[in-house]
N, C-alpha and C positions, 0 to 999 in steps of 0.2 A: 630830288631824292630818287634814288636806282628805287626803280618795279622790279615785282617779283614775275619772275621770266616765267612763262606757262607754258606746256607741250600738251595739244588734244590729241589724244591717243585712242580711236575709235578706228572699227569698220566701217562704221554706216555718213556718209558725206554730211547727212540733213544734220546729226545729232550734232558734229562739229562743225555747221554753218550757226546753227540756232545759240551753238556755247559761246561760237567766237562772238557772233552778237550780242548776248548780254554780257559779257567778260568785258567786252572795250566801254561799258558804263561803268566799270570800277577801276580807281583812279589809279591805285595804286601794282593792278597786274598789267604785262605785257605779254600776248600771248605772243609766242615766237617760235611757229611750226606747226606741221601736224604729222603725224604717222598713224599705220594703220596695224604695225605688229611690235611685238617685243622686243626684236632684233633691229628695228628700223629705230624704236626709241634710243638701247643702250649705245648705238652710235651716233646719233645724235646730243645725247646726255656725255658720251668725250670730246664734243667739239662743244658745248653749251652750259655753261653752271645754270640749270631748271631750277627752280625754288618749288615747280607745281605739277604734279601729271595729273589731270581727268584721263582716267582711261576705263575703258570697258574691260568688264569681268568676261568676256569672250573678245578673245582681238583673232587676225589671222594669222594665219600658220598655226603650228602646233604648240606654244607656250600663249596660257592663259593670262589673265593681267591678276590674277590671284597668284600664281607662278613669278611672274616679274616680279611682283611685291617680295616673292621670296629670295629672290637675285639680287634685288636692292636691300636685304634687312642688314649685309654688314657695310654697306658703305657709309661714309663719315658724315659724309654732307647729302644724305638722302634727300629728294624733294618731297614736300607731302606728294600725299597721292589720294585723290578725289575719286571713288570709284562713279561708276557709272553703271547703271544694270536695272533691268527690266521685271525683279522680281526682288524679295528679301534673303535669298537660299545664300547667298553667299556672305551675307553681312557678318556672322560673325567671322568667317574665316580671314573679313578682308581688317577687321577691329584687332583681332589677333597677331595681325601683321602689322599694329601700328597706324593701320590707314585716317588719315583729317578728318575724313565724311565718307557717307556712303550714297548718292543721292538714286532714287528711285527714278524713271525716267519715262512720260518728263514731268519735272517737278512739279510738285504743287504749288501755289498762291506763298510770293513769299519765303518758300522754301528755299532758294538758291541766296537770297540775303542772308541766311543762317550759314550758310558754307564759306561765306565771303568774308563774313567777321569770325570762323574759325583760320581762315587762312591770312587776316590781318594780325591775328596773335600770332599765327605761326610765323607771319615774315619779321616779326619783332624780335625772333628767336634765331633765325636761318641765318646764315653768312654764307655768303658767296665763296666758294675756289679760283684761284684763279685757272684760265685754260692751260691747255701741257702746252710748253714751248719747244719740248724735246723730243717730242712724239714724232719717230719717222716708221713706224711700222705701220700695219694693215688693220684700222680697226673693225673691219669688216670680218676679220677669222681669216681673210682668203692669206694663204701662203705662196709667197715668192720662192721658187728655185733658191735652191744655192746661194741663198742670203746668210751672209754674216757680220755678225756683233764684233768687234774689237774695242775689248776695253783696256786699258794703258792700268798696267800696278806699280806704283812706288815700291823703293825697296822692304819698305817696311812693310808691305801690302804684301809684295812675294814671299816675307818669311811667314806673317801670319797664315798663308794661304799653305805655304808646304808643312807646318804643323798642324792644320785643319788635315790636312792632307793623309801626315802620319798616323795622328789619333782617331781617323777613318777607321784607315788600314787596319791599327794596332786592337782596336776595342772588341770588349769581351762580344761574341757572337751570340749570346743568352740574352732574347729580349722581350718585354714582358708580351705577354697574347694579346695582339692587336691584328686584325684584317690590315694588310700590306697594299691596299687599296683608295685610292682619293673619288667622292663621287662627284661628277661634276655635269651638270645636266644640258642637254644639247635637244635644240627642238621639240622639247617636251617631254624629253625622257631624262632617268638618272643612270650614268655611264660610269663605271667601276673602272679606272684606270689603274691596273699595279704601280707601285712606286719607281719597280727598275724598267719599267717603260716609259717615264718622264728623263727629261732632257735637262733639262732648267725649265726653271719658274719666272715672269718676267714681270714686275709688277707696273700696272697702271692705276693715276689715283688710288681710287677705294679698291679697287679690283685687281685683278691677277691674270695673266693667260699662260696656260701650262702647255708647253712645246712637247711631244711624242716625235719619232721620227719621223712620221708624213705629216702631223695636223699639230693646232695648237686650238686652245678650248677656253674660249673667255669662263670665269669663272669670280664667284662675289667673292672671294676670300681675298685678306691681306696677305703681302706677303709677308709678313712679321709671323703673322698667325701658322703661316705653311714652314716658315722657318724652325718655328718650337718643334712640329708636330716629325717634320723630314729630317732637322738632323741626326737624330737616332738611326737614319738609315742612310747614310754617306752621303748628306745632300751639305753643302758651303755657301755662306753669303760670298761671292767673289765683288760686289759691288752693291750699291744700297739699291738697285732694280735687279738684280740678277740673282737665283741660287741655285747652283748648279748641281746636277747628280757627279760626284766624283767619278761612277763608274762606270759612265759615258764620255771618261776620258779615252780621246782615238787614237792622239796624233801627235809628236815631237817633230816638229819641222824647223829646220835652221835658217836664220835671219840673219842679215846684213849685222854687222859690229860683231859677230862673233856670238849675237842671242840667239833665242831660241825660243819656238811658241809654239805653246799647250792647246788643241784644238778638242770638243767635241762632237760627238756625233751629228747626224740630223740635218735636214735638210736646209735648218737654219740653225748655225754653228755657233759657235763661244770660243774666241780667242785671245787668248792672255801670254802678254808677254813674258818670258823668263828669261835673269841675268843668267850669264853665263856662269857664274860663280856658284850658281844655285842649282844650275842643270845636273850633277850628279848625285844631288840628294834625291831630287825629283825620280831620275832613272830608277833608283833604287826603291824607291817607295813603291814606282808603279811597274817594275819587273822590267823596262827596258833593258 
C-alpha cells in the first residue's frame, strides 16, 4: 500500500533530525525531503504529490508557514499541514487555515501518537496527482529570455478564438466598480498587479503563474477561477493552460503555406497560428 509522502519543512536541522526519527516508526508515512523556506517547499510540492508538510510557523526568507498555508488554501490536492512552533500565538490562525494539527514543540508524552492517527484519517481521504508530464518551464519563477509558447489551433479553435476576439473589441466599456488589479504575494509581501500589465495566465496543477513583461509570479489561484474574473477585461482561454490578455496582442508575422501567426508581447511570448482565410477578419478586429 503507497505511504503518505511527507516534506519536513523547518529551519532548525535538530527539529527535523528528531521528526525524521520518529516519523520512520509509523508504517504508513514516507518522509521524502526537507526544506527550509516556502519557496523551496512549492517547488518541491511540483515535482512531488506530498500527502504531509510539518512545517514551522517561522521558516526562512520572508513568507511564513502561516503564509504558505495561505498559498496552498486553493489548491485541490492540498497536503495536510502539521505545524510546528514553540508557543500557542499561532494556533488558531494555522486551524483557520485548515491545518491537521498544531504540535507545540517538542511534544509532550504521547502527543505525536495523536497527530499520526490524525494523519491516518487524513490519508484515508487524500488521493495522490499524478506528477506533470508536460512541464517544460521554470518552476523556480527564474525566466528564460526570449522564450516562447506555440500552441497549434484547429480550425474550429481559430473561429472561436477571432469571435472571443470580436466580442473583446465590440463590448459595452461600462463596467461594474471593481479595482482593475490581481494581488499576488511574492516573498512575503501582497503585490497589486493591474490587469493590462499581465501577458497571459499559465496554469500549473492547483496553481497559476501570471507572466508581466519582465517577470511571472507563481500564484494559488486556478486558472478557471482567473478566467471568470479576466474575461470582462479582454483576457481568452486560447488553450486549457493558457489565457491570454488580447491587448498584448503585438505581432502578425507571415509563415510558410501562405499562414500567418498572432504573437504577444513579453519576454515570454504566445503564438498562435492563423489560416490564411481568417487573416483578414483578424486585421480588421485588431486595426492592422
Amino acid at each position: 500500500m503507497a505511504r503518505l509522502k511527507a516534506l519536513l519543512l523547518h529551519p532548525d536541522p535538530e527539529v527535523r533530525k528528531v521528526l525524521r526519527r520518529k516519523l520512520s516508526q509509523a508504517a504508513f508515512i514516507q518522509v521524502l525531503g526537507e526544506a527550509v523556506s516556502a519557496f523551496e517547499a512549492l517547488e518541491l510540492l511540483d515535482a512531488v504529490p506530498y500527502g504531509a508538510f510539518f512545517l514551522g510557523v517561522e521558516l526562512e526568507g520572508e513568507v511564513s508557514g502561516i503564509e504558505l498555508a495561505q498559498m496552498l488554501s486553493g489548491r485541490k490536492a492540498r497536503p495536510a499541514l502539521v505545524f510546528i512552533a514553540d508557543s500557542e500565538a499561532k494556533a488558531y490562525a494555522a486551524f483557520e487555515l485548515g491545518a491537521t494539527d498544531y504540535l507545540l514543540w517538542p511534544p509532550a508524552e504521547g502527543r505525536l501518537d495523536s497527530t499520526l492517527a490524525r494523519l491516518k484519517e487524513f490519508k484515508a481521504r487524500f488521493r495522490e496527482i499524478p506528477e506533470p508530464s508536460d512541464w517544460k518551464g521554470s518552476p523556480s519563477g527564474e525566466e528564460t529570455l526570449d522564450e516562447t509558447v506555440r500552441l497549434n489551433l484547429e480550425d474550429e479553435e481559430q473561429d472561436t478564438f477571432l469571435n472571443a476576439l470580436k466580442s473583446a473589441w465590440d463590448q459595452n466599456k461600462t463596467r461594474s466598480p471593481e479595482i482593475e488589479k490581481l494581488a499576488v504575494s511574492l516573498d512575503g509581501k501582497t503585490m497589486l498587479i493591474p490587469y493590462n500589465q499581465i501577458i497571459f495566465v499559465e496554469a500549473f496543477e492547483d496553481y497559476s503563474y501570471v507572466h508581466t513583461a519582465g517577470q511571472k509570479f507563481l500564484t494559488s489561484y486556478r486558472l478557471k477561477n482567473l478566467e471568470e474574473r479576466l474575461m470582462p477585461h479582454r483576457f481568452f482561454r486560447v488553450h486549457r493552460k493558457y489565457l491570454v490578455n488580447l491587448e498584448m496582442v503585438t505581432e502578425i508575422a507571415s509563415l510558410p503555406g501562405s499562414n500567418f501567426m498572432l504573437r504577444t508581447a513579453g519576454r515570454t511570448r504566445i503564438e498562435l497560428p492563423i489560416g490564411r482565410r481568417r487573416i483578414a477578419k483578424l486585421k480588421q478586429l485588431l486595426g492592422f
